[in-house]
Every structure is written in structure tokens, then in C-alpha cells.
C-alpha positions in Angstrom: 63.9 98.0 82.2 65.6 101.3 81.6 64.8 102.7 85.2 65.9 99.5 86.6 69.1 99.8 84.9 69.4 103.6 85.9 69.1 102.3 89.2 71.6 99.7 89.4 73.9 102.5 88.2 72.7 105.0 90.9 73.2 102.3 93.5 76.9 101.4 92.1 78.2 105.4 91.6 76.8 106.0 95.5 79.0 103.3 97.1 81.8 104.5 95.1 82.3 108.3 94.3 82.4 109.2 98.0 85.1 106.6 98.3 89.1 107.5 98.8 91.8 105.3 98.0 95.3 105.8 99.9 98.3 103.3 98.4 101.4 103.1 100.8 105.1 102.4 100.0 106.4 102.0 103.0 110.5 101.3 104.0 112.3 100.5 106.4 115.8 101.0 107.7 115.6 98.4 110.5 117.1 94.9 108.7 115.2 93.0 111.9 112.3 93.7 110.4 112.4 91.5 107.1 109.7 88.5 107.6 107.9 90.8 110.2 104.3 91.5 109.8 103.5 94.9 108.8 99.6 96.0 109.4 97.5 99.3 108.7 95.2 100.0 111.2 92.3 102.4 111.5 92.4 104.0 114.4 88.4 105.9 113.9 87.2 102.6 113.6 88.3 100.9 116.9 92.0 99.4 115.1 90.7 97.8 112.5 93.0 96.0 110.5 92.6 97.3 106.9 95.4 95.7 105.2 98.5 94.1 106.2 102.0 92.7 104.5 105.3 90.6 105.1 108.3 93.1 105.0 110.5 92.3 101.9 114.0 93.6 101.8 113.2 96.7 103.9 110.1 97.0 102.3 106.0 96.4 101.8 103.0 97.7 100.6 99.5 98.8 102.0 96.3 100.1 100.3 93.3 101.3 102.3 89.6 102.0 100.4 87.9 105.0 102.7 84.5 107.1 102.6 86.3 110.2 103.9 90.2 111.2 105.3 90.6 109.0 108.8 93.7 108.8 111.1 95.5 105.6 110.9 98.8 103.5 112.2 101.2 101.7 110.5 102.4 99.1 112.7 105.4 96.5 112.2 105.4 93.2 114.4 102.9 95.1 116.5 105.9 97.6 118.0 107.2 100.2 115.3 104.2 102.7 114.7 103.8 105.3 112.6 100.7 107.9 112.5 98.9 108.9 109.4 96.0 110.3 108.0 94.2 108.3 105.0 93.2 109.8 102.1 92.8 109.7 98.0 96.5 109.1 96.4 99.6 107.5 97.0 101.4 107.6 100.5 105.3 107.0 101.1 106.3 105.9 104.6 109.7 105.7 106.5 110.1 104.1 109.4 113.3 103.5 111.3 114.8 103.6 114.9 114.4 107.3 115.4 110.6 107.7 114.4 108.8 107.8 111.1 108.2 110.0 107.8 105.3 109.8 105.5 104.7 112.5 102.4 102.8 112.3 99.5 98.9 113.3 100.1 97.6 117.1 101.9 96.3 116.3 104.9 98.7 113.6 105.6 101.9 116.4 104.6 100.2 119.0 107.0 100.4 116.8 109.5 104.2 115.7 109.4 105.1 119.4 109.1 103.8 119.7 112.7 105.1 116.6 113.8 108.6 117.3 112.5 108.2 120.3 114.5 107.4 118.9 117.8 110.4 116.1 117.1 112.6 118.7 116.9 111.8 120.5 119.8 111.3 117.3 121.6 115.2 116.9 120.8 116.5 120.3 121.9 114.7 119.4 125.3 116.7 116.2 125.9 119.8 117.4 125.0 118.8 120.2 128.0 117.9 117.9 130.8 121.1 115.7 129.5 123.4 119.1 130.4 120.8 119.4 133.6 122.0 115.8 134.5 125.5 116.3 134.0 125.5 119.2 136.1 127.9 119.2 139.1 125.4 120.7 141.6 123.2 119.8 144.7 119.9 117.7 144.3 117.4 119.5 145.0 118.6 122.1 142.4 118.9 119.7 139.9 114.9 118.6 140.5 114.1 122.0 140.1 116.1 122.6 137.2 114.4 119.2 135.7 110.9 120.7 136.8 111.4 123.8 134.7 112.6 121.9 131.7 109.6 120.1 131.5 107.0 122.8 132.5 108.9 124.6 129.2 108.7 121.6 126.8 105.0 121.6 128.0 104.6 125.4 127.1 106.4 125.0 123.6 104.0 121.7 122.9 100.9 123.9 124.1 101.6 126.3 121.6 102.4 124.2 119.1 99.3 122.4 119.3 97.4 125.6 119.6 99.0 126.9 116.2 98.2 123.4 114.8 94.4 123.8 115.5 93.7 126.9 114.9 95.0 126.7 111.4 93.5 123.3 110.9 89.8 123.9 111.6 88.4 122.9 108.5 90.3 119.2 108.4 91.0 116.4 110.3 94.8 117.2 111.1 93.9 118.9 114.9 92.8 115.4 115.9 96.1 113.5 116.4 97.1 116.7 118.4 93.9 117.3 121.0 93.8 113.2 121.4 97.4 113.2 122.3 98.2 116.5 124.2 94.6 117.0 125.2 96.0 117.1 128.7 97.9 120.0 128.6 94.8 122.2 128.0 91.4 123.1 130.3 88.5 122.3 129.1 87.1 125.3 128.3 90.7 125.9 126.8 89.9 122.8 124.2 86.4 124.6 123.7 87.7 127.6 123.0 89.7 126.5 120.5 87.0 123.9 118.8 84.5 126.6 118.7 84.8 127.5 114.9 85.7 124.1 113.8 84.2 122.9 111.0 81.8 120.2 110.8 84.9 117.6 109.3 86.5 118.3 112.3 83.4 118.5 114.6 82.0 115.2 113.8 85.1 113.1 113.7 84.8 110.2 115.6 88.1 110.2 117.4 87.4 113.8 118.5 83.7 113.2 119.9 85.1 110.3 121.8 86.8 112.9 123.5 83.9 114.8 125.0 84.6 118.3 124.2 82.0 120.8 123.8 81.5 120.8 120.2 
């Protein structure tokens, strides 16, 4: 009777003390959106819908049981997204015209840092190829000037993503980046960089789908 018991308890604390639970507060600026259906999707796990909610006055909620941190979307009326990573604690979410913000748990904070970054450079690029387009000259020099622009913006995101990586090898966080931006780099590039990763990182199922070299 008492093993059986023990057991039953071995059974219960296995399915459970590996288990991570994220809570969302999520906002949003956009008055549209009241009535809309707002869903959390997991991304490692083919966009499965997790949870979903009726925006309220600008606002809902969204809770999410995993075994380990996974990527994740936050979509509203199947349009608006916003990227995150799911993990133990509680998550707050903006989401408006411009883009989105999330804060509140590690993983998912590392993450906007980088993305914040990239937005910003991402702006200081358009406002270049608006003055490019404004530009009172031939053409063809205009193309080239365009061409530049976006072989810069591609150097700056390369970077970026590098930096991102390679001080990310131990967590999911690089994952977003190489899925996203992949493109930018050569294989062996993408190697290179994965070749220290840890085995978080290594076996994420998102990544793998990717067929690098691991």
C-alpha cells in the first residue's frame, strides 16, 4: 500500500516539476481590436493554439503550461503578431501599430533587448532610403544608392545576429534570429557559429528543423 502510494506521488511530481508556467497581460493600443480574438500560439509545436481570449477594453489575458522555455506568437484576429519566448513567470505584452513589447521573464527580456535593437536600426535605414528617394538625381544612381542601403542594413543585421548568438549559446534566444535572418549567413557561417552551442540550444526543435550542422 505504501509503495503504491509513493508511486502515485512519483508519477504526479514527474509530470509536474519539469513544468513552466508563463501568465501574459497583454494590451493593446489599437481600439479596432476590442471583440477581436487574441490567440497564443506555439510556434516549436507546429502553431498550436495554447490559449486564446476576446480583447476587453484594450486588453486580455493568456496562460501557457510548458516542459521547458519554447518560442511563441501572440496573435490578434490572426494579423497583429508579436514574438516571444515562454517560460516560468508572468509576461506583460504591448502590441500596437508600430510593433510589439513584452518584459517580465529572462529569456523572453534578452530577447526584446535584441529586437529593440534591430527596430531601431531598421528605422535609421528607412529614414536613409526616404532621403535616397527624395534625392534630385538620375536613376540609375538612385538604384545604386538603394543597393548600398540595403547591402548595409544587411551587414548591421548580420552582425547583430552574430552578437546575438554568440552570447546566447546556452538558451533558446539565438533561435528567433538564425530562423529569421538565416539567409544572410553560409552555411558553414551558421556552423561556425552553432559549434559551441549548448545542448538547449542544439536540440531545439525549431533550430533542427533548420538543418544546420549541429
Amino acid at each position: 500500500m505504501i509503495k503504491s502510494v509513493f508511486i502515485a506521488f512519483l508519477l504526479c511530481l514527474g509530470s509536474t516539476a519539469f513544468s513552466q508556467t508563463c501568465s501574459i497581460r497583454g494590451v493593446t493600443t489599437d481600439p479596432s481590436s476590442d471583440g477581436k480574438i487574441v490567440r497564443l500560439l506555439l510556434i516549436e509545436s507546429d502553431n498550436q493554439v495554447a490559449d486564446s481570449a476576446v480583447v476587453v477594453n484594450g486588453r486580455f489575458r493568456l496562460k501557457a503550461t510548458v516542459k521547458k522555455p519554447c518560442w511563441a506568437c501572440v496573435d490578434i484576429n490572426e494579423e497583429e503578431i508579436a514574438y516571444i519566448i515562454l517560460e516560468e513567470g508572468f509576461l506583460s505584452l504591448e502590441m500596437n501599430a508600430e510593433g510589439f513589447f513584452s518584459k517580465g521573464t529572462p529569456l523572453n527580456d534578452t530577447f526584446q533587448m535584441g529586437w529593440q535593437m534591430y527596430q531601431q536600426s531598421e528605422m535609421e535605414l528607412l529614414e536613409n532610403r526616404s532621403k535616397i528617394n527624395a534625392m534630385d538625381i538620375d536613376k540609375e544612381e538612385k538604384k545604386n544608392l538603394f543597393l548600398k542601403s540595403v547591402a548595409e542594413g544587411n551587414e548591421i543585421t548580420r552582425v547583430l545576429v552574430k552578437k546575438i548568438t554568440e552570447q546566447n549559446l546556452t538558451n533558446i534566444v539565438p533561435v528567433f534570429w538564425l530562423a529569421t535572418f538565416g539567409q544572410l549567413f553560409t552555411k558553414e557561417e551558421m556552423d561556425a557559429m552553432l559549434s559551441k552551442a549548448s545542448p538547449a540550444l542544439k536540440n531545439n526543435e525549431l533550430l533542427k528543423s533548420l538543418n544546420f550542422d549541429l
